[in-house]
C-alpha positions, 0 to 999 in steps of 0.5 A, a space after each residue: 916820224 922821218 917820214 912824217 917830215 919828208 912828207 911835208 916837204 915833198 913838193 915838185 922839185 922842178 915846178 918850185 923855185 929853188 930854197 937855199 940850204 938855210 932856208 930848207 934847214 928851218 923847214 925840216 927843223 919846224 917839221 921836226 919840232 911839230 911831228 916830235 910834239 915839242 911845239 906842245 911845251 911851247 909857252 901860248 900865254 897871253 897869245 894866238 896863233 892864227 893858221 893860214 891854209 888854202 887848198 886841201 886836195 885831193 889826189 885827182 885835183 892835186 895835179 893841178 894846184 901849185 903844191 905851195 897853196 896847196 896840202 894834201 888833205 891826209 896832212 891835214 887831217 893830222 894837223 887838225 887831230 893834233 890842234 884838237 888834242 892839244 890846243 885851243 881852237 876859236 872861231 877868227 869872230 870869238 878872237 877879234 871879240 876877245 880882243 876888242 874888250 881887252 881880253 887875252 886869248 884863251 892859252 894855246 888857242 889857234 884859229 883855221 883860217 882856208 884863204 880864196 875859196 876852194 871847192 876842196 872847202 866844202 868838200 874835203 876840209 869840212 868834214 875833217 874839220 868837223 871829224 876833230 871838232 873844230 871850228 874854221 873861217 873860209 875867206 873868199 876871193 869873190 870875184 873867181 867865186 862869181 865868174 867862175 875862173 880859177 887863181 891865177 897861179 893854179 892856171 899857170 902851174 897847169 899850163 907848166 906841167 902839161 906843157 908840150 913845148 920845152 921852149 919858152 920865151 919870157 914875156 916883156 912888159 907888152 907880152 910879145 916874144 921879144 925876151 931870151 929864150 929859155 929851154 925848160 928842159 933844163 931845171 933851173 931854166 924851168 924854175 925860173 920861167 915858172 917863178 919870172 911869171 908867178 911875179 908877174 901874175 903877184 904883182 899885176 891887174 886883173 886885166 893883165 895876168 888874163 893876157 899873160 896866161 893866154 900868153 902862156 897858154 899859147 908859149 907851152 901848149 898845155 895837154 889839160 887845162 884845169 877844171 874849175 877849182 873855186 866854190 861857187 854860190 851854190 856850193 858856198 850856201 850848201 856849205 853854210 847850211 851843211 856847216 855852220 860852225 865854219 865862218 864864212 868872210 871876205 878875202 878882196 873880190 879879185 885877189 890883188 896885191 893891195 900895196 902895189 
């Protein structure tokens, strides 16, 4: 079971902001009560549990992904045999039906919901999904599916772990290199370049996290850049042939903050 747990907070120490001890302790605590089976005892009456995944990848693909949107698909064919055991899983449409006439979710029922549009969808999630029975809703990102671009934060964190400069100057509001320095081989130095640019690709226009990761792209120099990570078209129609048990919906065009 420890290795359960530790499995499910593994994730690149140096890449991610640090966690405060308080915070890390709720997180072992969950992983705990899911990997135990005490979540099962939890009363579910009356409610639902909507789950929220991104990326499930597989290993080539990993390297590229920021482990906070991402789950390694051994995880989560384990979250799904257990969803499959021991809850109710409905599609997001049955739910808001059920609502909408005045009816209470079914106990214990949950619905998978894979945010953004990842190839790994199509090509890992869906056949563990359909392995456990289950029914999921994929919401894409539309505009990284029609232009063919990845996340923002994936590009960024590419950028970062195949850098071949240790030095980094942040960014001022005009992207020129009028910021401190920061020496990214120092720890905290690196999560704080990393976590100062994620905030601001969050909280920007389309237009301006395209000139921040050229920005950064340029500061860093990075060894590899991402292949493409995002369903297209095509794949999105093989997957609602291949399986239709899977919703498709709608998660913005470009994936911006919408109360900025």
């Amino acid at each position: 079971m420890l290795t359960g747990i530790l499995g499910l907070l593994e994730v690149d120490r140096v890449m991610l902001p640090a966690v405060s001890l308080r915070r890390r302790a709720l997180r072992l605590a969950q992983a705990a009560m899911y990997w135990s089976g005490f979540v099962q005892c939890l009363p579910a009456r009356g409610n639902a549990l909507i789950l929220m995944y991104h990326s499930v990848a597989p290993t080539a693909a990993s390297v590229f992904l920021d482990p906070a949107w991402s789950m390694r698909s051994e995880f989560f064919e384990r979250q799904m045999q257990f969803l499959a055991q021991h809850r109710t899983v409905v599609s997001l449409s049955d739910l808001v039906d059920r609502l909408k006439s005045g009816r209470d979710p079914e106990p214990g029922s949950v619905v998978i919901t894979l945010d953004d549009g990842y190839r790994d969808n199509l090509y890992v999630a869906a056949p563990i999904l359909r392995r456990n029975g289950l029914v999921a809703t994929i919401m894409l990102a539309t505009g990284f599916i029609t232009h063919g671009y990845n996340q923002p934060i994936d590009d960024l964190y590419t950028y970062f772990s195949n850098r071949t400069r240790e030095e980094f100057v942040l960014p001022n509001d005009d992207l020129d290199d009028s910021r401190r320095s920061l020496d990214l081989q120092v720890p905290s130095q690196l999560r704080f370049a990393y976590k100062f640019c994620d905030n601001r690709l969050t909280t920007s226009n389309t237009e301006t996290r395209v000139q921040l990761l050229k920005y950064v792209e340029r500061q860093l120099r990075p060894t590899l850049c991402a292949p493409r990570l995002m369903l297209n078209w095509d794949e999105i129609r093989e997957l609602h042939t291949t399986y239709p048990e899977i919703e498709i919906g709608v998660h913005t065009a470009q994936h911006l903050d919408l109360s900025l």
